[in-house]
N, CA, C and O atoms as a GROMACS GRO file, in nm:
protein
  324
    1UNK      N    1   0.082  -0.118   0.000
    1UNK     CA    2   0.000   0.000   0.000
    1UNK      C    3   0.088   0.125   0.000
    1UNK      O    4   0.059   0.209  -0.085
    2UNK      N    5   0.213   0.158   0.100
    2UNK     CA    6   0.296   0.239   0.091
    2UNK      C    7   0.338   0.270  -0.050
    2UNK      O    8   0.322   0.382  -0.099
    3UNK      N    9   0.394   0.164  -0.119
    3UNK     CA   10   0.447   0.194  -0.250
    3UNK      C   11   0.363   0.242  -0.377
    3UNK      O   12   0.384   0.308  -0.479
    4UNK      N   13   0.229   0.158  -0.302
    4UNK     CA   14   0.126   0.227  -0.424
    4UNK      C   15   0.108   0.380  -0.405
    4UNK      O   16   0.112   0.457  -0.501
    5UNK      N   17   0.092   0.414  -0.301
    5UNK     CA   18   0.064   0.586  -0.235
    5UNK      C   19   0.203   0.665  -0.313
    5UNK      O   20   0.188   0.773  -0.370
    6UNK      N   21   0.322   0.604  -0.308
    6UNK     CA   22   0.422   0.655  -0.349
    6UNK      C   23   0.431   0.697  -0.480
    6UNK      O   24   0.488   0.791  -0.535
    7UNK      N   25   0.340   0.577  -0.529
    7UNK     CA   26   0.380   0.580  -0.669
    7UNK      C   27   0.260   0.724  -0.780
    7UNK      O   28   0.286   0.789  -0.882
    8UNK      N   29   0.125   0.718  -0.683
    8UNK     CA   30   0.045   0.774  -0.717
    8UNK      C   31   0.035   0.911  -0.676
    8UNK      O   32  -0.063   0.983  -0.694
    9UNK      N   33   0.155   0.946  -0.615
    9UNK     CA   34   0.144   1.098  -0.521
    9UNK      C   35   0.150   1.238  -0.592
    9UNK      O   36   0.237   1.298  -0.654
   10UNK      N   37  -0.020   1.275  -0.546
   10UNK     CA   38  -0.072   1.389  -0.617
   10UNK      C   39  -0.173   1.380  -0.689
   10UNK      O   40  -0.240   1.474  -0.732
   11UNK      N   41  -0.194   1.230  -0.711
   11UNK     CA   42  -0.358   1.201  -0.715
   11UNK      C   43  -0.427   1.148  -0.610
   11UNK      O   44  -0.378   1.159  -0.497
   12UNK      N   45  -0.564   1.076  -0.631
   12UNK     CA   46  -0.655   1.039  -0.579
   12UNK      C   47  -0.602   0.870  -0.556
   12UNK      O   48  -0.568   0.798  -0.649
   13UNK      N   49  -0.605   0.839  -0.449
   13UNK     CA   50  -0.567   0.705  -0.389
   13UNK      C   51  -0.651   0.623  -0.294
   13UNK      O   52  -0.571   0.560  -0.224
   14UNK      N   53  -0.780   0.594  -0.258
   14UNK     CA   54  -0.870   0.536  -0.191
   14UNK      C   55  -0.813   0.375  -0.104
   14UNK      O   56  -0.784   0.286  -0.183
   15UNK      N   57  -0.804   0.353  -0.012
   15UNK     CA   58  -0.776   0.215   0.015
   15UNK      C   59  -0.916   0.203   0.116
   15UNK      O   60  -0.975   0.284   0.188
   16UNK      N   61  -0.938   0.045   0.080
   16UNK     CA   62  -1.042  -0.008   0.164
   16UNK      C   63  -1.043  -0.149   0.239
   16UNK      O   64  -1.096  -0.255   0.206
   17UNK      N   65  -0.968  -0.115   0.350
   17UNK     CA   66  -0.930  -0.311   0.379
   17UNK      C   67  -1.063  -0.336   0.476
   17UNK      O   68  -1.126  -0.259   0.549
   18UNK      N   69  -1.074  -0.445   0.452
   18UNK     CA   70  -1.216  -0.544   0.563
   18UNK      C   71  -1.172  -0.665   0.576
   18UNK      O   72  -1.116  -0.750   0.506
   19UNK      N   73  -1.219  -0.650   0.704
   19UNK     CA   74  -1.176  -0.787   0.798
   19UNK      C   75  -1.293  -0.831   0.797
   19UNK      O   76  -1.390  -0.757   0.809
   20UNK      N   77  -1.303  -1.008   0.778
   20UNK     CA   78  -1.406  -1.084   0.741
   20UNK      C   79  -1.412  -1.148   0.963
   20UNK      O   80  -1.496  -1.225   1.009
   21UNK      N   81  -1.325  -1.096   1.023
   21UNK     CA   82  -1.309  -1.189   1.117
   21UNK      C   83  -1.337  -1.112   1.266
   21UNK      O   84  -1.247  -1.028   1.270
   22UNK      N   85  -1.391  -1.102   1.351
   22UNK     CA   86  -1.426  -1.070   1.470
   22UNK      C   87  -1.344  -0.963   1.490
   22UNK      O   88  -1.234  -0.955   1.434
   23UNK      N   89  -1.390  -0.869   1.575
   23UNK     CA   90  -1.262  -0.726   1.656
   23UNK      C   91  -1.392  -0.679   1.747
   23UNK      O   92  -1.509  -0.710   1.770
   24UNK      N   93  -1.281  -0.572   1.788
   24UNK     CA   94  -1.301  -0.528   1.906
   24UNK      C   95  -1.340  -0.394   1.959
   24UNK      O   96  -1.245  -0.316   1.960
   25UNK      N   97  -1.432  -0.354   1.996
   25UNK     CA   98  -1.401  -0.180   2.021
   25UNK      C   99  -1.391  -0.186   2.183
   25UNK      O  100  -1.440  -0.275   2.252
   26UNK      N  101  -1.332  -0.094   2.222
   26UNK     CA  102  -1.324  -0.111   2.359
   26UNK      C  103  -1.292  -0.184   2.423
   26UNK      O  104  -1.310  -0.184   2.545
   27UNK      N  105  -1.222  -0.291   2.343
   27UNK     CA  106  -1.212  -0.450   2.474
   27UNK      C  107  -1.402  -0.508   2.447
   27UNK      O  108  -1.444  -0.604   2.513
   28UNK      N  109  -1.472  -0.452   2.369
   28UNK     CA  110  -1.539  -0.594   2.354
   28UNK      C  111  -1.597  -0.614   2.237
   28UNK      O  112  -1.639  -0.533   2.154
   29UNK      N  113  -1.594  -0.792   2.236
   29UNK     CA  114  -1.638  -0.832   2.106
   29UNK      C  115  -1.749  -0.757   2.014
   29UNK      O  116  -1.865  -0.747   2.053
   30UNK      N  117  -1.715  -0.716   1.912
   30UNK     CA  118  -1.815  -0.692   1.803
   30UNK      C  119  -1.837  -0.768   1.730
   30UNK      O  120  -1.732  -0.820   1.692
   31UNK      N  121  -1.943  -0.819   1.672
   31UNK     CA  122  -1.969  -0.944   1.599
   31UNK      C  123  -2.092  -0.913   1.525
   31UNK      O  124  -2.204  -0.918   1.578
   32UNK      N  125  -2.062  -0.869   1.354
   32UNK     CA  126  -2.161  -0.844   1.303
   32UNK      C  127  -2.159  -0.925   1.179
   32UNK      O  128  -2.049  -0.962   1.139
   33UNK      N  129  -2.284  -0.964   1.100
   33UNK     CA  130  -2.264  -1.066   1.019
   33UNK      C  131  -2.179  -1.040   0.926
   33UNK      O  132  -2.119  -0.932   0.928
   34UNK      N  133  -2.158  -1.135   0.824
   34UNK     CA  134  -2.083  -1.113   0.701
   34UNK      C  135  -2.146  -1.030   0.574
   34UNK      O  136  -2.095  -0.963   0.485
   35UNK      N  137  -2.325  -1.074   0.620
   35UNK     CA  138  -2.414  -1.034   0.528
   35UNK      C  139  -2.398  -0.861   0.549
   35UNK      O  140  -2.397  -0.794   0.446
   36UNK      N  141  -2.387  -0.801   0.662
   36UNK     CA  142  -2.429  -0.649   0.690
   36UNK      C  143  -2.255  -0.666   0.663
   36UNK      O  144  -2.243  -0.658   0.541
   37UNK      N  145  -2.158  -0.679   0.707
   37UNK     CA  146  -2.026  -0.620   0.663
   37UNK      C  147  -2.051  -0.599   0.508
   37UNK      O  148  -2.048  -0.481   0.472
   38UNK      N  149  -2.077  -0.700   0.403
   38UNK     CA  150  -2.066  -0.665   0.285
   38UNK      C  151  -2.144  -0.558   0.230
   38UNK      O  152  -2.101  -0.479   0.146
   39UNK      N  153  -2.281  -0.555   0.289
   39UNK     CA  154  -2.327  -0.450   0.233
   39UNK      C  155  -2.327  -0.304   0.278
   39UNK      O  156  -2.402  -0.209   0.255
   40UNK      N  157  -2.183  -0.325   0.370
   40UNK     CA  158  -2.151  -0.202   0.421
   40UNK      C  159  -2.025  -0.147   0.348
   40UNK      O  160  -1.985  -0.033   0.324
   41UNK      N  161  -1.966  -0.300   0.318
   41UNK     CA  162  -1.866  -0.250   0.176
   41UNK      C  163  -1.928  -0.183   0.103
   41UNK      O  164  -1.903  -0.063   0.095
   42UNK      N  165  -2.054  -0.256   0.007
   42UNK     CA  166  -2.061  -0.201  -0.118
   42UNK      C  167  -2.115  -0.081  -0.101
   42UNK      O  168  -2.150  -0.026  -0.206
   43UNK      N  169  -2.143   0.008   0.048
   43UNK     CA  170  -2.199   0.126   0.034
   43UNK      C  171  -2.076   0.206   0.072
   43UNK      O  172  -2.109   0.324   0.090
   44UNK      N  173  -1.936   0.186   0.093
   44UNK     CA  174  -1.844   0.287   0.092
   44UNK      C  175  -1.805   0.232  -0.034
   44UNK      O  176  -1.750   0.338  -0.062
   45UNK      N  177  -1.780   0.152  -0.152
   45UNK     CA  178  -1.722   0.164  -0.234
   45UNK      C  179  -1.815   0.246  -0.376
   45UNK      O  180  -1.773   0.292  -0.482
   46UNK      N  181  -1.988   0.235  -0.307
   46UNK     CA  182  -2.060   0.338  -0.390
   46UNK      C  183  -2.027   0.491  -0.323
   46UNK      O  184  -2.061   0.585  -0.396
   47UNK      N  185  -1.979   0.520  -0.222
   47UNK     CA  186  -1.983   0.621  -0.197
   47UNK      C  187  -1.801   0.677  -0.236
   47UNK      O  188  -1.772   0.791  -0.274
   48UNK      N  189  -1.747   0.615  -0.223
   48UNK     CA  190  -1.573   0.650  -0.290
   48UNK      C  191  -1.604   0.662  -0.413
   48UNK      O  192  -1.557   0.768  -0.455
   49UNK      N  193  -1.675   0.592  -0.512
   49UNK     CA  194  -1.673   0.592  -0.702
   49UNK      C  195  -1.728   0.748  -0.714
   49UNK      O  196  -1.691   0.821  -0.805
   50UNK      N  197  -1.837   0.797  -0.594
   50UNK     CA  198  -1.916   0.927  -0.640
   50UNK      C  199  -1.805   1.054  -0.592
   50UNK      O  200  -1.833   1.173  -0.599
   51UNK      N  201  -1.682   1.002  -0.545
   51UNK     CA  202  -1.597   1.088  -0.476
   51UNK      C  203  -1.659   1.200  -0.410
   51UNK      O  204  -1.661   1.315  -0.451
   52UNK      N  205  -1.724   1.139  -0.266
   52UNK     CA  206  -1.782   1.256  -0.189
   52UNK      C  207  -1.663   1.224  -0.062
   52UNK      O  208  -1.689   1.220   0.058
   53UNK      N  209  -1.551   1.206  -0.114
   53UNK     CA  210  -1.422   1.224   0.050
   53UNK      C  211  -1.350   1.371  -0.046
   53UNK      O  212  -1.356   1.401  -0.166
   54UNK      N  213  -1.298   1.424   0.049
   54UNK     CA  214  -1.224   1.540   0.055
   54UNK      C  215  -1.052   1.549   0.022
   54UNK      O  216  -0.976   1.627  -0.037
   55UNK      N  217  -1.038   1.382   0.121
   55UNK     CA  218  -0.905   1.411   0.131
   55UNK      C  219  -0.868   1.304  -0.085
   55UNK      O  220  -0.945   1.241  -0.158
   56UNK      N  221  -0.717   1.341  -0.099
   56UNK     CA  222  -0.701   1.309  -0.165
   56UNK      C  223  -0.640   1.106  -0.169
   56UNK      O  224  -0.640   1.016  -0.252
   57UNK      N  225  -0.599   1.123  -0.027
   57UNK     CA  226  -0.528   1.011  -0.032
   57UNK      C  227  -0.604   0.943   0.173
   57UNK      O  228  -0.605   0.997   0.284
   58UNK      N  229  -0.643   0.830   0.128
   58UNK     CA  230  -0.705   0.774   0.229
   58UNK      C  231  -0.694   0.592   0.275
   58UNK      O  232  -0.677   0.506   0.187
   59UNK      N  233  -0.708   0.556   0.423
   59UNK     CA  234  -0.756   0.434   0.386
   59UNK      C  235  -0.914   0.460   0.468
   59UNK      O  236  -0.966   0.552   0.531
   60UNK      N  237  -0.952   0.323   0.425
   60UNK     CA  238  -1.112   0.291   0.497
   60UNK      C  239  -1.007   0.164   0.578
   60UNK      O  240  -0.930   0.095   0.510
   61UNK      N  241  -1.019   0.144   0.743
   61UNK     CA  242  -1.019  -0.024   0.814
   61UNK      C  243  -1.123  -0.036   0.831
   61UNK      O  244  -1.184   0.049   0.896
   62UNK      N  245  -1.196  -0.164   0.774
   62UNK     CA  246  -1.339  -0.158   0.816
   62UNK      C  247  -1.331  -0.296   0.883
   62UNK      O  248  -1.275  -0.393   0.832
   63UNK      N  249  -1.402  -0.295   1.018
   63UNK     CA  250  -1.406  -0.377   1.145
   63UNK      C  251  -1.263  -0.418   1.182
   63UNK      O  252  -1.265  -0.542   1.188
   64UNK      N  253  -1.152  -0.377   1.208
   64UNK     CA  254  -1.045  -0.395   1.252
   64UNK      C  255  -1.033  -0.388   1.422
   64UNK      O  256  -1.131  -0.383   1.497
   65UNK      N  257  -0.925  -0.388   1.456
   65UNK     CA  258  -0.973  -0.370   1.606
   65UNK      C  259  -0.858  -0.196   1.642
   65UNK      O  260  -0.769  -0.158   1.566
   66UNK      N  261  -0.877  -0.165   1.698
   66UNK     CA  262  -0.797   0.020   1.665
   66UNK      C  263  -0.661  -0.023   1.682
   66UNK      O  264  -0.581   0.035   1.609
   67UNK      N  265  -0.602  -0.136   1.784
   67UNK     CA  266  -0.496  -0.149   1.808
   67UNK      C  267  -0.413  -0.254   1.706
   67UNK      O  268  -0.298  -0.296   1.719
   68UNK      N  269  -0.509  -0.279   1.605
   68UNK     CA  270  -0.443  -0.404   1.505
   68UNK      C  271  -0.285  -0.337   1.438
   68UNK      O  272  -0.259  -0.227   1.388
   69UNK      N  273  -0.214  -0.436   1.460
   69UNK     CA  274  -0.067  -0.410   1.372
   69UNK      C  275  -0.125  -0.360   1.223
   69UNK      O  276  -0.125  -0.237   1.220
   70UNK      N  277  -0.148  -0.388   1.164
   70UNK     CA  278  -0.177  -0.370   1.024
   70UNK      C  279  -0.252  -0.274   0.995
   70UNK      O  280  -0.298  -0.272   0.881
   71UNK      N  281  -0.290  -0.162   1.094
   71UNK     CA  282  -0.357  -0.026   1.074
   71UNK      C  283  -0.231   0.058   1.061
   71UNK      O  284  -0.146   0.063   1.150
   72UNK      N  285  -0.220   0.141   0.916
   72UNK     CA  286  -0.100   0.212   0.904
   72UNK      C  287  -0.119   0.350   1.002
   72UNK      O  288  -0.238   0.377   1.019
   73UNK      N  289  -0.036   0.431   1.060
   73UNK     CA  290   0.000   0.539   1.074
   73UNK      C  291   0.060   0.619   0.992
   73UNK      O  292   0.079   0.733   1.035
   74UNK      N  293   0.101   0.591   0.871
   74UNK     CA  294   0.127   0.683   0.781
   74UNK      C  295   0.044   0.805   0.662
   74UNK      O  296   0.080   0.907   0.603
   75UNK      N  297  -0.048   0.746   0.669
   75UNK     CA  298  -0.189   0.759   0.591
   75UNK      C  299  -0.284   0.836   0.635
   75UNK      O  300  -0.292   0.796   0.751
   76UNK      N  301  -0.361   0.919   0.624
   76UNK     CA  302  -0.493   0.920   0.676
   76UNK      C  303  -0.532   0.828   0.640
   76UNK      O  304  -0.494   0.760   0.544
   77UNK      N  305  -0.669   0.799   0.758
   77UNK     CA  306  -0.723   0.671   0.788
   77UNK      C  307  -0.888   0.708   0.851
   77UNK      O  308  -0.922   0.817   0.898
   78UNK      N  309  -0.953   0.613   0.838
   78UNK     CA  310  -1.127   0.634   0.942
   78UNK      C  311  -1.107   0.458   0.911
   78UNK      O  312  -1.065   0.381   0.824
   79UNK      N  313  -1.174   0.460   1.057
   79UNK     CA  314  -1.221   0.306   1.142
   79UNK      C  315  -1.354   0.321   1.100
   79UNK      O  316  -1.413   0.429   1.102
   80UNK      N  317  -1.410   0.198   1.056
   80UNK     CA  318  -1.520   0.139   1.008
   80UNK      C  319  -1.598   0.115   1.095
   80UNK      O  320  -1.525   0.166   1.180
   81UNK      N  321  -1.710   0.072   1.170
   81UNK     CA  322  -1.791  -0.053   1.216
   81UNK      C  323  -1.923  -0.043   1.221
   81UNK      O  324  -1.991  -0.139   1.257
   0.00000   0.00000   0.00000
């Protein structure tokens, strides 16, 4: 993802990772189906195609847990759930 941002810098760069697998807010389980995660994808990836975000370069974590290794700090970023 870094290298893609690198490579694209000064345009428009959207990332959208989803976790198919249980997390956490607060220390407790969140557990929502697979059926409502997906159709919560396909309503940020209808809402990224209509480009109503501001910033130029972004990720989406959607259901991650805040403290997951694999949430960059380099990036702007918004937590999903």
């Amino acid at each position: 993802m870094d290298k893609l941002f690198d490579e694209v810098f000064g345009e428009r760069a959207v990332f959208s990772r989803w976790n198919p697998h249980l997390c956490k807010i607060d220390g407790v389980k969140y557990d929502i189906s697979i059926d409502e995660r997906l159709e919560a994808l396909r309503e940020l990836i209808l809402k990224i195609s209509h480009n109503k975000e501001d910033e130029n370069i972004l990720v989406y974590y959607m259901y991650y847990d805040v403290d997951n290794e694999i949430i960059s700090n380099r990036h702007p970023k918004k937590l999903i759930y």
